[in-house]
N, C-alpha and C positions, 0 to 999 in steps of 0.2 A: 543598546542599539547595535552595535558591532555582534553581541550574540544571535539578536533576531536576523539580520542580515546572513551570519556564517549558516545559521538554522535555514533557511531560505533557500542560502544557496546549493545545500547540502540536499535538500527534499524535492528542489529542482534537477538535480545530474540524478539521484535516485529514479526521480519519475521518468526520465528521459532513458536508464539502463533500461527500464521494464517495455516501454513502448516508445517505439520510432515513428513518429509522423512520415504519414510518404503520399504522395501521389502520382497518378498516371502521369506518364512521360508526354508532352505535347507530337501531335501528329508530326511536324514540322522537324519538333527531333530527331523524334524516332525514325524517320524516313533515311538519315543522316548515318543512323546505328545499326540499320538492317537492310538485308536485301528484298527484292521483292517476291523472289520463290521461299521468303521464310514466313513459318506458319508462328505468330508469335502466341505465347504461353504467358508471359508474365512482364509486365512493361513499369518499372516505377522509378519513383524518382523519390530522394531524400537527401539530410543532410546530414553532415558532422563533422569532425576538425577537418577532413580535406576539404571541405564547400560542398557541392555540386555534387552528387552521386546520382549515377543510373544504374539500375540494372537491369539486363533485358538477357530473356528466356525464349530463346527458339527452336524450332524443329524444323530441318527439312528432310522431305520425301523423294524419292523417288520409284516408280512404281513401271510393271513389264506384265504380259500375262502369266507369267509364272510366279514370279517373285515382288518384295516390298523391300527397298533400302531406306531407311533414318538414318538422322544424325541430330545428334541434339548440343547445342550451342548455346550456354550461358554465360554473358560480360556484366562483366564490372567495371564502369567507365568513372572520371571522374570531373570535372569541368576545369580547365584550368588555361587563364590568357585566353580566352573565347575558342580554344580546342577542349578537344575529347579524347583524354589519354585513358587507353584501358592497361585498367591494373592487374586483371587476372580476367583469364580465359578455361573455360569446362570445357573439353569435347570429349563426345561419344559416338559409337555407331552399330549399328547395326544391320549388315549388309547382304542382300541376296536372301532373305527369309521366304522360303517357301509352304508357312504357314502361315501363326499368328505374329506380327513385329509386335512388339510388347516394350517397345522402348518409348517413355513416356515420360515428363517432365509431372511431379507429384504437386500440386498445385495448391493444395491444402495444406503439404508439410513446410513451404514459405516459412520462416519466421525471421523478422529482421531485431535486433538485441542490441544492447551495449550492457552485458552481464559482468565484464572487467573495468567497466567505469574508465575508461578510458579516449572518450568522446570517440572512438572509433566505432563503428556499426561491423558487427558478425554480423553475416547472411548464411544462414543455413536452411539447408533443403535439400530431399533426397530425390532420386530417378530411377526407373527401371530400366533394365538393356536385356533383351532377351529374346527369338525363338522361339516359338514350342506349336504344339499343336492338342496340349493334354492339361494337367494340372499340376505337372512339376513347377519346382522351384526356378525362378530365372534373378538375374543379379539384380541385387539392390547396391546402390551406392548414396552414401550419404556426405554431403560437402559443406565443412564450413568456409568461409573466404573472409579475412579480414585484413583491410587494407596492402590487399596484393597476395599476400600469406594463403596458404592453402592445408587444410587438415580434410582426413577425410574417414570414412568405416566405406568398409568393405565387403558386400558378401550374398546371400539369397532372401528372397523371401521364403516364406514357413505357410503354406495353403493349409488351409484349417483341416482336421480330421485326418491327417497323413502322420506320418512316423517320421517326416525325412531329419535327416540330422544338420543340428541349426548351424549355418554356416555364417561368421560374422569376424570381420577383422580392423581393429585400429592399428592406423599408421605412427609412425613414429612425430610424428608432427600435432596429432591429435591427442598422444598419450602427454604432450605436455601445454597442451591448452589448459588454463586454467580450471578446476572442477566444478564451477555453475555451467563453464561452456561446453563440458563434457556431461555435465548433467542430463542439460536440458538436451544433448544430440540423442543422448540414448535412451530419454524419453520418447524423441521423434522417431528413433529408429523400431523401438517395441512397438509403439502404435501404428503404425506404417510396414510393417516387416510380414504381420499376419495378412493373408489374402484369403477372396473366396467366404 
């Protein structure tokens, strides 16, 4: 009995690294975690050893007849005593673009894990920031966050058919995430890095 039980519980924490149950954050929340000039991107809600988890993914604009400003704002909140303590804070921007703004929250590259078995949830996911008006490279960056913690790459995308020279940097905080969580970033990063 005691082995089916430890088997059990064993194939339970496995199932739970691979996939994080999450849903959309209540309107009501949400209202509570964002402003109303923000253009939200990605709004969910889960769990794990801290309780309560939100994440929420925004953009704000600002726009002139010349020019386009972003800024892109992603939190990680966590519920605790009927508040909402943010554990880690993203920001970006991109300011005064007299082209194309190309700063853009990657919405596909989402992935929520617990690859360290550690009832904690990595969020990782990358964004664009960038300029341009052509088919150069502009920055990619890529974020993991877990429970406050922050890792990250650094560096361009690669537009298809070009010569340019791949630019791509991990931080010192990422080179010692453990190597499924580093696996699976620079799976994301390859897939997502190619443009065009």
């Amino acid at each position: 009995m005691k082995l089916i039980t430890l088997i059990l519980c064993v194939f339970g924490f496995t199932c739970f690294s691979q996939q994080i149950s999450t849903k959309t954050i209540l309107p009501s929340i949400l209202r509570k975690l964002t402003d109303d000039n923000a253009i939200v991107e990605k709004a969910l809600q889960f769990d794990d050893k801290n309780g309560k988890n939100y994440l929420v993914a925004t953009i704000h604009q600002n726009r002139s007849d010349e020019w386009v400003s972003k800024a892109i704002l992603v939190q990680h909140y966590i519920e605790k005593n009927n508040q909402f303590v943010l554990l880690r804070q993203i920001t970006d921007n991109e300011n005064h673009c007299e082209f194309d703004n190309d700063l853009q929250f990657l919405d596909q590259s989402l992935i929520l894990s617990d690859l360290d078995k550690n009832n904690l949830v990595e969020i990782t996911f990358l964004y664009k920031v960038g300029c341009r008006s052509d088919v150069s490279p502009i920055g990619l960056k890529l974020m993991v966050i877990e429970n406050g913690n922050k890792a990250a790459i650094r560096g361009k995308t690669m537009p298809k058919g070009f010569d340019f020279k791949k630019e791509k940097v991990a931080d010192a905080a990422f080179l010692k995430l453990p190597k499924p969580i580093q696996d699976q970033a620079n799976k994301l990063w390859d897939k997502f890095a190619p443009e065009f």
